[in-house]
C-alpha positions in Angstrom: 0.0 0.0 0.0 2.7 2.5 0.8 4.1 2.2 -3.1 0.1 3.5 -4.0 -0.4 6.3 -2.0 0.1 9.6 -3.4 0.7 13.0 -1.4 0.4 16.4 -3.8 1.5 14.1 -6.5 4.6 12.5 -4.9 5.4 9.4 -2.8 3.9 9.8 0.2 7.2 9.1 2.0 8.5 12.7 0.1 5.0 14.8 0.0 4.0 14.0 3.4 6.6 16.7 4.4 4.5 19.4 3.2 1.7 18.9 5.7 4.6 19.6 8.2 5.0 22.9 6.4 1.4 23.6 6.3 0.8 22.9 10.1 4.1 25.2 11.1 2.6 28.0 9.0 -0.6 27.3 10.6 0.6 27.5 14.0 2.4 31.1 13.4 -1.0 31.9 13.1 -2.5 30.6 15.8 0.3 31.3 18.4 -0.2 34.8 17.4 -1.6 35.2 20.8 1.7 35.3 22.8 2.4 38.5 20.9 -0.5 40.0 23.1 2.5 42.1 25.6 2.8 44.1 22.2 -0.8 45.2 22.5 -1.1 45.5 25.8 0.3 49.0 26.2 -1.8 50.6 23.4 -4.5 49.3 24.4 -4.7 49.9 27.9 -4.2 53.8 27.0 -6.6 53.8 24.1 -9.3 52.4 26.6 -8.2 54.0 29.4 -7.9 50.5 31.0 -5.9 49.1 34.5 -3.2 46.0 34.0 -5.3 43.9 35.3 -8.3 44.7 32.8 -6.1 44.7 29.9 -5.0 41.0 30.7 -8.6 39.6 30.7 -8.4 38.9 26.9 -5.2 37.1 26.8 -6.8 35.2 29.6 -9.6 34.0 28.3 -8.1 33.6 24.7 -5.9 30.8 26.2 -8.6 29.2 29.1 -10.8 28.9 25.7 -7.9 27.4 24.0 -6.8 25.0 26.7 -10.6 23.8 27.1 -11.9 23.6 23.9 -8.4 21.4 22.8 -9.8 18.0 25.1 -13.2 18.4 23.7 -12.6 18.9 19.7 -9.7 16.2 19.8 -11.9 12.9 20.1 -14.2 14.2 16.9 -11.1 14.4 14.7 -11.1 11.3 14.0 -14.9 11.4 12.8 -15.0 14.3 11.0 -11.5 14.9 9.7 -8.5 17.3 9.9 -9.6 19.4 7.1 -13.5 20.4 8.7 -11.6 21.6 12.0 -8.9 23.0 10.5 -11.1 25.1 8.5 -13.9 25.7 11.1 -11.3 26.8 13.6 -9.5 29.1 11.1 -12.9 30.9 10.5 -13.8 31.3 14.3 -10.0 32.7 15.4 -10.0 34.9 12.5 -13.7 36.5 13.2 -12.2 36.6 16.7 -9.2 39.0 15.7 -11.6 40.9 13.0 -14.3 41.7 15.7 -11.6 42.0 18.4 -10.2 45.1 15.9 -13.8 47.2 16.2 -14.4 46.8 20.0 -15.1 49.8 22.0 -13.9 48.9 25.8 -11.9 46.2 27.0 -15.1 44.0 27.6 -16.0 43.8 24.5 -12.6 42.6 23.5 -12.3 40.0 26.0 -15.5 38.3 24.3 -14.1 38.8 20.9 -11.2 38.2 20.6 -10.6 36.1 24.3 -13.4 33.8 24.1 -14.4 33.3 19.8 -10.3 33.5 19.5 -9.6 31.3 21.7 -12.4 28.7 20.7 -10.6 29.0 17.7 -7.3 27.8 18.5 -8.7 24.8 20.8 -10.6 23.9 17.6 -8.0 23.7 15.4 -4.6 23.0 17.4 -5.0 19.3 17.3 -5.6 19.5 13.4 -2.0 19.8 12.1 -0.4 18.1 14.6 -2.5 15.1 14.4 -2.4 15.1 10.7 1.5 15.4 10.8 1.9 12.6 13.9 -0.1 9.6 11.6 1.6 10.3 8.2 5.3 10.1 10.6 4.9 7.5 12.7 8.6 6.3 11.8 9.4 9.9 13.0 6.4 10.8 15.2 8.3 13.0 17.3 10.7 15.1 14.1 7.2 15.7 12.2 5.1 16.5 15.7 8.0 18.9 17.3 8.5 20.7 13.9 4.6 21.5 13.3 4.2 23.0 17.0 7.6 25.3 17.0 5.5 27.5 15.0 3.0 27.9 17.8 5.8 28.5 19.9 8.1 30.8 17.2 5.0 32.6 16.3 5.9 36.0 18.3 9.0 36.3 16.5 7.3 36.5 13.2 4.0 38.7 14.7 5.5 40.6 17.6 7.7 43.0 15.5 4.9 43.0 12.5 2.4 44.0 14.8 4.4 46.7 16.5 5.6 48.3 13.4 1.6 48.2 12.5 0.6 49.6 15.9 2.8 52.6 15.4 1.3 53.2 11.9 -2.4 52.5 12.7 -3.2 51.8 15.7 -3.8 48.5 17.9 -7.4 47.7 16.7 -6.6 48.3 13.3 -4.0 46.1 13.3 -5.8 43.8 15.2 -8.1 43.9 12.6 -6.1 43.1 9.6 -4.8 40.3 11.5 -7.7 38.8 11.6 -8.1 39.1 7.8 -5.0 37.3 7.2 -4.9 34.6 9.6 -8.4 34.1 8.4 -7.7 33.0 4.8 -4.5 31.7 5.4 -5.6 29.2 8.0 -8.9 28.2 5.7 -6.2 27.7 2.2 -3.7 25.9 4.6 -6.3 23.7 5.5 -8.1 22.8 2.8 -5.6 19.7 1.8 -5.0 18.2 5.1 -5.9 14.9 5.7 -5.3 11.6 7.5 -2.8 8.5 5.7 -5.4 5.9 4.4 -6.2 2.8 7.0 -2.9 0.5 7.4 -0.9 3.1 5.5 2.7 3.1 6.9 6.5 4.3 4.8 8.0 2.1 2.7 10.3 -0.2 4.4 9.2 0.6 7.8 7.5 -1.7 10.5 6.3 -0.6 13.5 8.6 -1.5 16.4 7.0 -4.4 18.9 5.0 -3.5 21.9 6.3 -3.0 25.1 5.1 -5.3 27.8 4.1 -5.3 30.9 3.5 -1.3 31.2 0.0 -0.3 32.9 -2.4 2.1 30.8 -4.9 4.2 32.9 -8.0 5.5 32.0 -9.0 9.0 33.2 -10.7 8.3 36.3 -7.7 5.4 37.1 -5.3 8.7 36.5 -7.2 10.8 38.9 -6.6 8.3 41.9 -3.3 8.5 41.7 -0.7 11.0 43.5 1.4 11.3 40.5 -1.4 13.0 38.4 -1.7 15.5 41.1 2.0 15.7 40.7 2.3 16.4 37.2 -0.9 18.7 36.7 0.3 21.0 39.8 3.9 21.2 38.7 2.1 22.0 35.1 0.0 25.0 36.9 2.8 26.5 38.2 5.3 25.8 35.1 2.7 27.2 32.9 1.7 30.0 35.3 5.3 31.5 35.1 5.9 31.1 31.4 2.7 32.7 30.2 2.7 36.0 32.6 6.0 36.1 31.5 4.3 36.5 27.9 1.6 38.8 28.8 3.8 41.2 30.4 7.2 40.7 28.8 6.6 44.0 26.2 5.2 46.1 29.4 8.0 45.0 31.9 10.8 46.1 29.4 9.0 49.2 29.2 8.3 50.3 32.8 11.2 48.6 34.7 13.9 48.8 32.1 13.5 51.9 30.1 12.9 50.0 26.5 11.0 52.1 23.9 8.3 49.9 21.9 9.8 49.0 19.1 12.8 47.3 21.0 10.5 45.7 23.5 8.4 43.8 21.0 12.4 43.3 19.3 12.9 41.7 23.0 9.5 39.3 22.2 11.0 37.9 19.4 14.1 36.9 20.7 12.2 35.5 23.4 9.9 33.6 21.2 12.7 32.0 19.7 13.4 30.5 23.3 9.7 29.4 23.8 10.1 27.3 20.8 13.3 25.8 21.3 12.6 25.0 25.0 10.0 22.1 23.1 12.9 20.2 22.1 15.4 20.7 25.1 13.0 19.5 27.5 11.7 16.8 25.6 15.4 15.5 25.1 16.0 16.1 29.0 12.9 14.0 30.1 14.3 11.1 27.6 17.4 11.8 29.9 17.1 12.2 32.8 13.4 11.7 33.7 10.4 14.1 33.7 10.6 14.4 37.3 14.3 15.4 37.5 13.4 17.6 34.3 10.0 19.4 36.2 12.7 20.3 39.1 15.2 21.7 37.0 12.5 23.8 35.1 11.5 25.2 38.5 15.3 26.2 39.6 15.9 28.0 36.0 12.5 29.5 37.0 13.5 30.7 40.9 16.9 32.3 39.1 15.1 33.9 37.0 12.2 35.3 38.8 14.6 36.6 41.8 17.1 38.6 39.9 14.2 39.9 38.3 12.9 41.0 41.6 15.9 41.9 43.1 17.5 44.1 40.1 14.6 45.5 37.9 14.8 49.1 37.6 18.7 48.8 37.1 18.6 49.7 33.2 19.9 46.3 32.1 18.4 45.4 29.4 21.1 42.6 29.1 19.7 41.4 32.7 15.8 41.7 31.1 16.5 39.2 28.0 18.5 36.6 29.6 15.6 36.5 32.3 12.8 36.4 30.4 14.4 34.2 27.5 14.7 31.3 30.7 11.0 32.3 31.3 9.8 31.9 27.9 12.2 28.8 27.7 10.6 27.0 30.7 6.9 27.7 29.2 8.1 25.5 26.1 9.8 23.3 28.3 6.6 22.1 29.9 4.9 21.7 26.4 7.2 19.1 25.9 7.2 17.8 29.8 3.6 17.7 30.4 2.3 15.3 27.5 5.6 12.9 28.3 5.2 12.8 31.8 1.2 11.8 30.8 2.2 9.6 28.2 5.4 7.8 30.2 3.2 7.2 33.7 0.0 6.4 32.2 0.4 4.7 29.2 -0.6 5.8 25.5 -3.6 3.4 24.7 -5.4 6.1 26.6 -3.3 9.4 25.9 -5.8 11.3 24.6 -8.3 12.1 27.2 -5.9 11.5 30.0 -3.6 14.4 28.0 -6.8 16.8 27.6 -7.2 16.8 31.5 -3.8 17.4 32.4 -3.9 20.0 29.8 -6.5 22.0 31.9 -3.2 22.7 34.0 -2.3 25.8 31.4 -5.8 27.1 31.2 -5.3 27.7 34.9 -1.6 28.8 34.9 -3.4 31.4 32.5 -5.8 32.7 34.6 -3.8 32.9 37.9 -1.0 34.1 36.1 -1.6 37.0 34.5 -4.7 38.1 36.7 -1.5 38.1 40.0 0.4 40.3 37.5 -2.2 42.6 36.6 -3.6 42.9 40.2 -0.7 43.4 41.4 1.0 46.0 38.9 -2.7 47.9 40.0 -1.8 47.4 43.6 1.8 48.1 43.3 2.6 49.9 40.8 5.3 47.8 38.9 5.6 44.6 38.3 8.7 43.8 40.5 6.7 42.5 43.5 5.3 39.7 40.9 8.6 38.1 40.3 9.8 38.4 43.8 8.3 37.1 46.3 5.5 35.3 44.4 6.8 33.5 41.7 10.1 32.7 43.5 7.8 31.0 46.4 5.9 29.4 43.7 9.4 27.8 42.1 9.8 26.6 45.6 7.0 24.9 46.0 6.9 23.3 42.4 10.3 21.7 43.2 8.8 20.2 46.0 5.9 18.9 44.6 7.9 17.0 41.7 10.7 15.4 43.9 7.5 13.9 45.9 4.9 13.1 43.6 6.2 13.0 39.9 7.0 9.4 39.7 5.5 6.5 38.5 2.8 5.2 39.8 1.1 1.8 40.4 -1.2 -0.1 38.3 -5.1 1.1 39.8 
């Protein structure tokens, strides 16, 4: 079967690269969303808004995100790549281009946090899926490659969108957005598709089952200590990363003198962190174990978050990169530490729903996240007090949590 099976006219084994490509480009557009710290600014002087009320949007773009990715994922299968792909595109797109004529900050949290964000969760799983069943000689290559755009995407949109900011305005450019990630995202995903039934590369036969190693299904998973473990250690991972993403621009501003073009310069570099962190945790957990990994991840974070809050203010914008960069790094470090933790203590015949739940993990790192940074910038001031003490403590406590409970655990 593999000899028959053609992909955009090729061997499959050569064309089934291109829905790689597709799903990176696809995922610039959807990660567009951790270029919100660009926006942030303009937008909370245009609406004459408080940190905190400026960060309800990015909040509820990515609680949408992270709920509506567990629901839409089981119907893939059903109704095909292409359908969500296309139905997502059409909701995040609508989001951005409704998002670019509110009038207050509430009605941008509905447009473009909540339609947005449904957006994403609808079509995250689509290129990823598509790009994990036509590799599954290189499952992991094909998978990492399509979600670094997700993760690179700010380095691409932060410095377009501030450039367009400057020019016309945050909405406007919000607006246009919307436009383009609109029809890009429908023409990207009008050819994806799953590998026929049996399909598999030339040459290549599926290594032999493991023995011997327990699956769990949800509710098993929720008995356990080690779920609690991982979903926590996930909560705070995620928490840190993504504040760091809906502040970074604002931070570079206020505590270290940047103008707005070289903060949103700042968000790319840090992007490029974000989506390399994917791979350099994934390799670590292959390593040295997704516990020892989760611990590590929470010492780079405590470094971080303290020199942040003992030095900001001192004008180093050298001091301000590295930070951030190992903020934005550990963020895409527990993309790749969450789903093998799930996958390495409870089994893959059941990966998928047990995944979506631990998944919920970054929805809530979202919320408490950025709604401790905003509060407290309102409270405060500045945003030193939410590196140091909270985020340090937080570090602290994450470390302890995965030396006692990340671990395998027994068969339910």
């Amino acid at each position: 079967m593999a000899d028959d099976v053609k992909v955009f006219g090729m061997k499959a084994e050569a064309g089934r690269w291109i829905y790689v490509i597709l799903g990176l480009i696809i995922n610039i557009c959807l990660g567009a969303v951790y270029s919100w710290s660009v926006f942030k600014k303009p937008l909370e002087e245009l609406f004459s808004a408080s940190a905190t009320e400026s960060s309800w949007p990015f909040i509820l773009f990515l609680a949408f995100f992270a709920i509506l990715m567990p629901i839409t994922g089981p119907f893939l299968d059903k109704f095909g790549p292409k359908l969500f792909t296309i139905l997502g595109g059409i909701i995040v797109g609508i989001g951005w281009i409704l998002g670019g004529k509110s009038t207050g900050m509430t009605q941008l949290a509905i447009y473009y946090g909540i339609i947005g964000g449904i957006g994403v969760g609808i079509a995250y799983n689509c290129p990823i899926g598509v790009a994990g069943r036509w590799f599954p000689d290189k499952r992991g290559l094909a998978v990492g490659l399509t979600v670094l755009g997700f993760g690179l995407s700010a380095l691409i949109t932060a410095p377009l969108a501030r450039s367009m900011i400057a020019s016309v305005g945050p909405l406007a450019t919000m607006f246009q957005f919307g436009i383009a990630f609109l029809i890009i995202i429908v023409i990207l995903g009008l050819p994806l598709k799953f590998p026929p039934a049996g399909w598999k590369p030339a040459g290549w036969n599926p290594p032999a089952a493991a023995g011997g190693k327990a699956d769990f299904t949800a509710s098993q998973m929720l008995s356990t200590g080690s779920f609690y473990g991982v979903w926590l250690c996930y909560i705070i991972g995620t928490l840190a990363g993504l504040m760091a993403i809906g502040v970074a621009a604002p931070v570079g501003q206020e505590l270290f003198a940047l103008d707005a073009t070289s903060a949103a310069m700042f968000v790319s570099i840090f992007a490029v962190f974000n989506g390399i962190g994917r791979p350099i945790f994934g390799a670590l957990v292959d390593k040295i174990s997704a516990r020892n990994t989760a611990a590590l991840s929470f010492v780079i974070i405590f470094i971080a978050a303290i020199l942040l809050g003992k030095f900001s203010g001192s004008g180093s914008t050298s001091l301000y990169g590295i930070c951030f960069s190992l903020l934005w790094l550990c963020l895409g470090g527990w993309l790749a530490i969450g789903p093998a933790a799930t996958g390495a203590y409870f089994g893959i015949k059941y990966y998928g729903p047990n995944y979506g739940i631990v998944f919920t993990a970054y929805g809530i790192g979202a919320i408490v996240g950025n709604l401790l940074a905003g509060k407290l910038r309102d409270l405060t001031g500045s945003y030193v007090s939410v590196f140091f003490p909270y985020v340090t403590v937080l570090a602290v406590i994450g470390f302890v949590i995965a030396l006692l409970l990340m671990r395998p655990p027994r068969k339910a």
